[in-house]
Kinemage of the C-alpha trace (Angstrom):
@kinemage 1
@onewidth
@group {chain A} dominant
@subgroup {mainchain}
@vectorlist {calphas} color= white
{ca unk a 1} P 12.170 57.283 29.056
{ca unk a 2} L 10.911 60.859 29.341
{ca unk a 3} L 8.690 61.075 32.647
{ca unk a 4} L 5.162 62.396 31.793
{ca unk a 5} L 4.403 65.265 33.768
{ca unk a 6} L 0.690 64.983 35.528
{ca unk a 7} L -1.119 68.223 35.791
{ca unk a 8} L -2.155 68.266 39.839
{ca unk a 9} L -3.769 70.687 42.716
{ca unk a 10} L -1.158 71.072 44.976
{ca unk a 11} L -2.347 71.781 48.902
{ca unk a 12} L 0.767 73.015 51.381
{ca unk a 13} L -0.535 71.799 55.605
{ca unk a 14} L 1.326 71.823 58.547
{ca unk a 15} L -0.348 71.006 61.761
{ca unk a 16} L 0.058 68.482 64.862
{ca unk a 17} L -0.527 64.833 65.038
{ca unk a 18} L -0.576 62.208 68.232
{ca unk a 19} L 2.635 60.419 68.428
{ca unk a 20} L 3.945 57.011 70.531
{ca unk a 21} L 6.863 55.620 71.333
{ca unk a 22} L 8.071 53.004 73.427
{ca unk a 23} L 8.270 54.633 76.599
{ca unk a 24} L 6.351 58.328 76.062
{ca unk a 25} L 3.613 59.898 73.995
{ca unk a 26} L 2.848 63.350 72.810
{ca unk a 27} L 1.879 65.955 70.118
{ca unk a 28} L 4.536 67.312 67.673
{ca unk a 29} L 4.343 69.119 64.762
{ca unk a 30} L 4.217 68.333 60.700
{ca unk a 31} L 4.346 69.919 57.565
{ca unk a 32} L 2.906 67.858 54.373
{ca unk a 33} L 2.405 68.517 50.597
{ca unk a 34} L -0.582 66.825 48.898
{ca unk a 35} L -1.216 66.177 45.684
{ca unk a 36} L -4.812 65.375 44.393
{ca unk a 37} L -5.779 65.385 40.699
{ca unk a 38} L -8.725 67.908 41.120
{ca unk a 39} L -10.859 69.697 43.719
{ca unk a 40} L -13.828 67.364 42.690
{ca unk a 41} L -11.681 64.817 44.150
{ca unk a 42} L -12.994 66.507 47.828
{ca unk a 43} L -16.590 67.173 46.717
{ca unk a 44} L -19.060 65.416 49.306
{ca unk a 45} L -23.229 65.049 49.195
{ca unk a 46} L -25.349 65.070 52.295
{ca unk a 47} L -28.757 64.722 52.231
{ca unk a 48} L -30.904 66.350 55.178
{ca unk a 49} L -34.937 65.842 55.644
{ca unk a 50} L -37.314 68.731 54.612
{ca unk a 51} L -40.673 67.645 56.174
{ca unk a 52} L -43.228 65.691 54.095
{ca unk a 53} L -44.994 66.591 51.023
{ca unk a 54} L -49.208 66.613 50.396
{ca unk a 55} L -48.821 63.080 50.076
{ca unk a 56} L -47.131 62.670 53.197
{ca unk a 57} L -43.853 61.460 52.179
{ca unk a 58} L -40.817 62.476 53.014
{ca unk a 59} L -39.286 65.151 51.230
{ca unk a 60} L -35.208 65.200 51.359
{ca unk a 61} L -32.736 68.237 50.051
{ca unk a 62} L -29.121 67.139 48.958
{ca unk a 63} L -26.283 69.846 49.388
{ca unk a 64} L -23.517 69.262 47.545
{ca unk a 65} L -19.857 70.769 48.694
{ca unk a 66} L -15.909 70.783 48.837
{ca unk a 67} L -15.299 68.462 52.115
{ca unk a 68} L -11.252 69.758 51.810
{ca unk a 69} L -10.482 69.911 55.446
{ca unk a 70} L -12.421 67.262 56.794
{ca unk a 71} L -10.955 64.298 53.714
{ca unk a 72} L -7.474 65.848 54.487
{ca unk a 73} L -7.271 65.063 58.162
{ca unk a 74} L -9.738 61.763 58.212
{ca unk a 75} L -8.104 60.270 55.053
{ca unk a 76} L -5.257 61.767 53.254
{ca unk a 77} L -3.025 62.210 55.785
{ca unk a 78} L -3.409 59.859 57.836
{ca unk a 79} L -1.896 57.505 54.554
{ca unk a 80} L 0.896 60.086 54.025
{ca unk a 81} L 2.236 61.073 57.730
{ca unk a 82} L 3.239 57.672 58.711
{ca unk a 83} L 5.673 57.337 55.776
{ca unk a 84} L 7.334 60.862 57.096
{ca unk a 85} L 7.082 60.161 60.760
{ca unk a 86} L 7.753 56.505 61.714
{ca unk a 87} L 5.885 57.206 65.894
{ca unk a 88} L 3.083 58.560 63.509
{ca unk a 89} L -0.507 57.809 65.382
{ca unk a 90} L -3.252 60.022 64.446
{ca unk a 91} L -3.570 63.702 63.157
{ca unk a 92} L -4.784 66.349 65.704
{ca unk a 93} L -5.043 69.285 63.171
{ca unk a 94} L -4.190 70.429 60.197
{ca unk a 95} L -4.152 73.954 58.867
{ca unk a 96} L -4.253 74.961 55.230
{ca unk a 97} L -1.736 77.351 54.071
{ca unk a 98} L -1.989 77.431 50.266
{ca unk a 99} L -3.979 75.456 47.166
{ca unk a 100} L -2.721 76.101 43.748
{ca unk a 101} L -2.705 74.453 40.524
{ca unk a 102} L 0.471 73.289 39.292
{ca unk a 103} L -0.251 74.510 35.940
{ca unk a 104} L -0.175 78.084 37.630
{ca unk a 105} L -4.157 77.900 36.624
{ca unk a 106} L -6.599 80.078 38.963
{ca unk a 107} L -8.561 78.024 41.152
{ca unk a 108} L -11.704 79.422 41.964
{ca unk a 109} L -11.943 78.669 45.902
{ca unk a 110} L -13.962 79.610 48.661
{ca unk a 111} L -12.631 82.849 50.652
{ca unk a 112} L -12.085 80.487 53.175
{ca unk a 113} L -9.613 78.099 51.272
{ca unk a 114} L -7.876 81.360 49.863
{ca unk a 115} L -4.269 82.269 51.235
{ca unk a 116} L -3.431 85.743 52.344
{ca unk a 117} L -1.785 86.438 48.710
{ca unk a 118} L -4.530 84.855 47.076
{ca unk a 119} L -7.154 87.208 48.606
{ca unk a 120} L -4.569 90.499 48.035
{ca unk a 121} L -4.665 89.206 44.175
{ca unk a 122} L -9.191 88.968 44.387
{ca unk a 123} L -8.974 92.726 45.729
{ca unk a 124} L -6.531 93.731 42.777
{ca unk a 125} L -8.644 92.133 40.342
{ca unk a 126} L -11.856 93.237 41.240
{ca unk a 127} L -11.190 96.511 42.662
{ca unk a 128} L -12.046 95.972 46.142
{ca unk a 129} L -11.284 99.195 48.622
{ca unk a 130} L -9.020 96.786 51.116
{ca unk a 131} L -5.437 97.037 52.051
{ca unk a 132} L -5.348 93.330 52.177
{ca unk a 133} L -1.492 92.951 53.295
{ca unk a 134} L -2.144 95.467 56.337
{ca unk a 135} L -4.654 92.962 58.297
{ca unk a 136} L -3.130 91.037 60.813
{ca unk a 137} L -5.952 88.481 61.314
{ca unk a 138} L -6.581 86.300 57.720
{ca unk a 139} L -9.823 85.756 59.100
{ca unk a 140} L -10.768 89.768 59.607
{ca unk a 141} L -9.811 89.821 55.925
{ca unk a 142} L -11.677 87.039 54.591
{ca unk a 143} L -14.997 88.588 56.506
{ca unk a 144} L -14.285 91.756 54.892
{ca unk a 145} L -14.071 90.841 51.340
{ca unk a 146} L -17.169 88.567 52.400
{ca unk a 147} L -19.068 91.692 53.144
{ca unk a 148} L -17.879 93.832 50.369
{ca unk a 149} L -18.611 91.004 47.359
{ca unk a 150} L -22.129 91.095 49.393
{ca unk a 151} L -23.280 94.767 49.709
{ca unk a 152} L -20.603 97.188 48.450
{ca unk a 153} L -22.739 100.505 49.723
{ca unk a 154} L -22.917 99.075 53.091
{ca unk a 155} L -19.337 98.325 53.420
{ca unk a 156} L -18.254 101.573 52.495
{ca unk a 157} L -20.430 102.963 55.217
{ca unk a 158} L -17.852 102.004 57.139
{ca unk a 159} L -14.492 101.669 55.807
{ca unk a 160} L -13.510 104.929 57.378
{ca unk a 161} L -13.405 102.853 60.616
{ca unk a 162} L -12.123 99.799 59.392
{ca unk a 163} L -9.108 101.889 57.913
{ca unk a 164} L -8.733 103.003 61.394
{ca unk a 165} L -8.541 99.447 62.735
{ca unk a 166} L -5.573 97.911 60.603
{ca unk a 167} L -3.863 101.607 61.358
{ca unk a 168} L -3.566 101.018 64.522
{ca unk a 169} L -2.874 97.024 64.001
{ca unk a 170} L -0.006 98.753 62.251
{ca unk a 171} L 1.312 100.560 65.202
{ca unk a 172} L 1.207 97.559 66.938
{ca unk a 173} L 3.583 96.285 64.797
{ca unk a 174} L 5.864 98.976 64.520
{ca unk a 175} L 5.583 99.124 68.389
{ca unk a 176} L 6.572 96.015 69.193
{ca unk a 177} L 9.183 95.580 66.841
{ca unk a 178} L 7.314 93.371 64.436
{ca unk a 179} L 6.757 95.399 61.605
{ca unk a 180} L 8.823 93.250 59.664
{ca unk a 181} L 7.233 90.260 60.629
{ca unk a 182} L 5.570 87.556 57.781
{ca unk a 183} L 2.031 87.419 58.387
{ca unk a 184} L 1.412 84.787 56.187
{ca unk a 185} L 3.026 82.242 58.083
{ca unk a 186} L 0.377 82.600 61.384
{ca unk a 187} L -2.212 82.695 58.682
{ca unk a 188} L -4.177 79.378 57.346
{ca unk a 189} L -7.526 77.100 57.713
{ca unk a 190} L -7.501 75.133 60.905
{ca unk a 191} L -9.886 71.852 61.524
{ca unk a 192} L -9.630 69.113 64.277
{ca unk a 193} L -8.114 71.573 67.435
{ca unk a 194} L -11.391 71.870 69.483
{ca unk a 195} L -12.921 68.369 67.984
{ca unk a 196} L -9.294 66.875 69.843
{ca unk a 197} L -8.835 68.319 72.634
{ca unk a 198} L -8.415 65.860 75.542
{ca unk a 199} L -11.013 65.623 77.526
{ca unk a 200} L -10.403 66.646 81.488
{ca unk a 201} L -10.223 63.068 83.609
{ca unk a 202} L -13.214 63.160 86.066
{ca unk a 203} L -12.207 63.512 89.393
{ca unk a 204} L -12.302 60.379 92.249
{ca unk a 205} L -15.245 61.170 94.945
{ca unk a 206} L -15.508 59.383 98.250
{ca unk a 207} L -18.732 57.914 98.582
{ca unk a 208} L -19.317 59.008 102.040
{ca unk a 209} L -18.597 62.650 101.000
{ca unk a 210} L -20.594 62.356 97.380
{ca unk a 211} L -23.283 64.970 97.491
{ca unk a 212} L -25.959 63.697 95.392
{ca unk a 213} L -27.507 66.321 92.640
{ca unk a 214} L -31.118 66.525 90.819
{ca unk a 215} L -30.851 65.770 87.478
{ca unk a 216} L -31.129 69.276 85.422
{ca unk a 217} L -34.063 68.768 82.735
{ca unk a 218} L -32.652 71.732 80.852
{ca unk a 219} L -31.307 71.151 77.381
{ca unk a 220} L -27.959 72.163 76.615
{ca unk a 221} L -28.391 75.124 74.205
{ca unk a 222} L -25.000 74.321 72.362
{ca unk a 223} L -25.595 70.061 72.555
């Protein structure tokens, strides 16, 4: 019987998870494909209050948006990993290297979710003045484009010294030897790093050498 072929976004990850043996536990490293049958499949709501209305009542907004890092790591993966890695625990982050359609279809992402050849491919088709393969950091490039799709004239006010920038990024390269090097493969969308990192263990104090401190009333600007 002929197997029916199903038409699927493909997403390539690698990243860390928590593992535990019998005697020793640690980090090590993955790499995963997942298959999902759409990108609606990662679409999330949240709904936020706005104030009240004349009536008084409460007034909510609903956002609607493409949750694909956050359903990867909570829920995906954590189904897939432990049939690929039997001291599997949980995941502690997972970058995104490349979405496609397995049709060979465009997907319209988010610069965000785009891959380095991805973005190279936006600035060929809509003409945009960047030398996407010469930036080092995917990030840089992603703000770039940002700020060219945004205000073109501005942007070009200064190109001249953002030409400048990956020129020398370029020396770098050639300077060190690493002019050869594949970019793409530092490059990707990273979640969960700074949400796991393990907290410090608070340190034993002898009571008769506790110093004992005012409470500080000041909010935390970044709580």
């Amino acid at each position: 019987m002929e197997t029916k072929k199903v038409n699927s976004i493909i997403i390539a990850t690698h990243g860390e998870y928590y593992y535990k043996s019998e005697n020793i536990k640690g980090k090590k490293a993955f790499t995963q494909i997942v298959k999902v049958p759409n990108m609606e499949f990662f679409r999330q709501t949240s709904v936020r209050s706005m104030g009240t209305d004349d009536e008084g009542k409460i007034k909510y907004k609903e956002t609607s948006f493409l949750n694909v890092r956050g359903i990867l790591k909570k829920r995906l993966l954590p189904l897939m990993l432990p049939n690929k890695y039997s001291d599997f625990v949980r995941v502690r982050s997972v970058t995104i290297d490349e979405i496609v359609d397995s049709t060979g279809a465009v997907i319209d992402l988010p610069l965000a979710l785009r891959s380095r050849g991805q973005l190279i491919e936006l600035c060929k088709d809509k003409t945009i003045p960047i030398q996407a393969e010469n930036y080092i950091d995917i990030d840089e490039l992603r703000t770039d484009i940002k700020e060219y799709l945004e205000s073109p004239a501005d942007f070009l006010l200064t190109l001249e010294k953002r030409t400048k920038a990956r020129k020398e990024e370029k020396s770098f390269l050639e300077l060190n030897d690493l002019d050869n090097i594949d970019i793409a493969k530092v490059d990707g969308v990273t979640t969960g790093e700074a949400a796991e990192k393990p907290k410090p263990k608070p340190k034993r104090v002898r009571p008769s050498r506790a110093k004992v401190k005012t409470p500080d009333s000041t909010p935390d600007p970044l709580a």
